[in-house]
C-alpha positions as CSV (number, residue, x, y, z in Angstrom):
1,X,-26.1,-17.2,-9.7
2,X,-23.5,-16.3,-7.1
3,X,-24.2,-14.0,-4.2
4,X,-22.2,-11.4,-5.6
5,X,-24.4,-11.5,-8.7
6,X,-27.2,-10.6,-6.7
7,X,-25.5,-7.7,-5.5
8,X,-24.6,-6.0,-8.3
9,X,-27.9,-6.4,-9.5
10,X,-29.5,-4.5,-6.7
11,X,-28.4,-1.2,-8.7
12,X,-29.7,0.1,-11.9
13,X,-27.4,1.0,-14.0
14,X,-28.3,4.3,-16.7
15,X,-25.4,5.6,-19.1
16,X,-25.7,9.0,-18.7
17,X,-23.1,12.4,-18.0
18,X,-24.2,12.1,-14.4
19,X,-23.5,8.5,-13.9
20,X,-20.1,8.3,-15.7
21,X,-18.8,11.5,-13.9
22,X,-19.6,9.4,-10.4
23,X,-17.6,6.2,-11.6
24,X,-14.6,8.8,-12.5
25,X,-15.0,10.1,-9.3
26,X,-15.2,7.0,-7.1
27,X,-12.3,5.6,-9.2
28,X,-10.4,8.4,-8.3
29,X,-11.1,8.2,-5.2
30,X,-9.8,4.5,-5.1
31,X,-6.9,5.6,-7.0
32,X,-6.2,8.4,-3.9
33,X,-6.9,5.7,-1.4
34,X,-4.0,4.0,-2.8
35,X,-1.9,6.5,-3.0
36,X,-2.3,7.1,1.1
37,X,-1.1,3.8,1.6
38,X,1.6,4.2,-0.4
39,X,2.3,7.0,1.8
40,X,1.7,5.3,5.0
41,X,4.3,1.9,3.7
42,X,6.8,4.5,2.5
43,X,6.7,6.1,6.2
44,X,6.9,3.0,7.7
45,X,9.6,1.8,6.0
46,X,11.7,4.7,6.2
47,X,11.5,5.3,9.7
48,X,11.8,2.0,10.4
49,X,15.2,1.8,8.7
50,X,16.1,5.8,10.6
51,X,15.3,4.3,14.1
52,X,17.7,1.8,13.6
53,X,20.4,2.9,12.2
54,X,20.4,6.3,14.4
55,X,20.5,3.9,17.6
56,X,22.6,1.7,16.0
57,X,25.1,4.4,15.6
58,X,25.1,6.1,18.8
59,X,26.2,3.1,20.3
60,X,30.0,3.9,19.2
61,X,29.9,7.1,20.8
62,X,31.7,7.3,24.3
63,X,29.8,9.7,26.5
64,X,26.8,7.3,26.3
65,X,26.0,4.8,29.0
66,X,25.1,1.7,28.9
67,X,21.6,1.1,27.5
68,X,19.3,-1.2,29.0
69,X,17.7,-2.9,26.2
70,X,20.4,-2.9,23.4
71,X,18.2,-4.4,20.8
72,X,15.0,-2.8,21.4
73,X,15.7,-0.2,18.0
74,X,16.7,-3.6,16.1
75,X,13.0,-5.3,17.0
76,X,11.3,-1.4,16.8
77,X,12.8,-1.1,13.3
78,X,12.0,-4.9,12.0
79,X,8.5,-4.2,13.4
80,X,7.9,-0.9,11.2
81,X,9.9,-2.3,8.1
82,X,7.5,-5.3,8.4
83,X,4.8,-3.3,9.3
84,X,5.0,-1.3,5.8
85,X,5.6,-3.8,4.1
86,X,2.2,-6.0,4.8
87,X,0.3,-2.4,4.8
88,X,1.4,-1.9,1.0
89,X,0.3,-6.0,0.3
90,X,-2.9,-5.7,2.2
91,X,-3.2,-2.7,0.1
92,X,-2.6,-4.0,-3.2
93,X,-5.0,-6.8,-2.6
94,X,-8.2,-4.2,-1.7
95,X,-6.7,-1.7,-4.5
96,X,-7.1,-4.5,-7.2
97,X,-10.8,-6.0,-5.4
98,X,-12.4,-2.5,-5.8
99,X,-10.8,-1.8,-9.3
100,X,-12.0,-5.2,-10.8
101,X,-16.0,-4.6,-8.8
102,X,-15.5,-0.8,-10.7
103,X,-14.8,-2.6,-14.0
104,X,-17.4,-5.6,-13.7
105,X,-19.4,-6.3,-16.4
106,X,-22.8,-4.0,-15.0
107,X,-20.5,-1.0,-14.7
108,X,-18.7,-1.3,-18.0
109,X,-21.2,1.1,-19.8
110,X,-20.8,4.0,-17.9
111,X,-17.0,3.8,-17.3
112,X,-16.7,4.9,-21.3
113,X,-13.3,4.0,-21.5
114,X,-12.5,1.2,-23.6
115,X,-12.7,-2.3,-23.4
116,X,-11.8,-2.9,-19.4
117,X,-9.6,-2.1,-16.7
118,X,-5.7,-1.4,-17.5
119,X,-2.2,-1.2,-15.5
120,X,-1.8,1.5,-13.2
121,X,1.6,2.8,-12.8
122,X,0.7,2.7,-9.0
123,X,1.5,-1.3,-9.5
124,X,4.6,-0.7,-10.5
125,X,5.5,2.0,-7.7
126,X,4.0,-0.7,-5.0
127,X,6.1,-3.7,-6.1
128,X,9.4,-1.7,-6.6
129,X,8.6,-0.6,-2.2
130,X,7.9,-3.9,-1.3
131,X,11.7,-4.9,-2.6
132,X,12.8,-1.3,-1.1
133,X,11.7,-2.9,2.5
134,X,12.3,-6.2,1.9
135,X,15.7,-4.8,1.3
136,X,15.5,-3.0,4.2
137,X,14.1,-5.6,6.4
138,X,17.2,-7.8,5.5
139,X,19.6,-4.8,6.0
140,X,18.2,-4.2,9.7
141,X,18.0,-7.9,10.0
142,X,21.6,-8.8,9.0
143,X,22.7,-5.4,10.7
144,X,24.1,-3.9,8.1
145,X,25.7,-0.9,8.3
């Protein structure tokens, strides 16, 4: 028996309206966390990708001087666009930890909903952002503009 076995074994388990309301709401609350790093990747992306290119045009404009570190919105913006990027793989790692412990075998009988965990769109959203700032990463790293 694995240590994580023992764990799951410290709690009893009772099917009742009270318990299965409490999984519902801890696996909306999982499904909220998600959601906020979502947020958080989308941010970081975005302004990421902002920071650069605003910098990266005001360059061509005459009236301003010359800048001391030229390529300091071209690290700052790789840094965020990274930045986002791992935040929404971390995140998809931990989102699918806690969803398979909610769905393990001790918790199946108060879940009441069917034979075991589905696809959540929120997969779906999370993959097409990663290839968003991927996208974006290459953009600012190729400087295109």
């Amino acid at each position: 028996m694995s240590g994580n076995d023992d764990a799951l074994r410290e709690f009893e388990v009772r099917v009742s309206a009270d318990s299965h309301f409490s999984w519902m709401r801890t696996r909306l609350a999982v499904e909220n966390t998600m959601l906020a790093y979502l947020r958080t990747a989308v941010s970081l992306i975005g302004f990421g990708f902002v920071v650069f290119q605003f910098v990266y045009r005001l360059r061509d404009y005459p009236r301003i001087g010359e800048v001391r570190f030229p390529d300091a919105a071209w690290y700052l913006g790789l840094l965020l666009i990274g930045s986002g990027i791992l935040t929404l793989v971390f995140a998809i790692f931990e989102y699918r930890r806690l969803l398979r412990y909610l769905w393990s075998e001790n918790y199946k009988p108060i879940a009441g909903l069917g034979s075991g965990q589905k696809l959540t769109p929120l997969y779906g959203v999370s993959f097409v952002l990663i290839l968003v700032g991927v996208f974006a990463f290459f953009a600012v790293l190729l400087r295109i503009g």
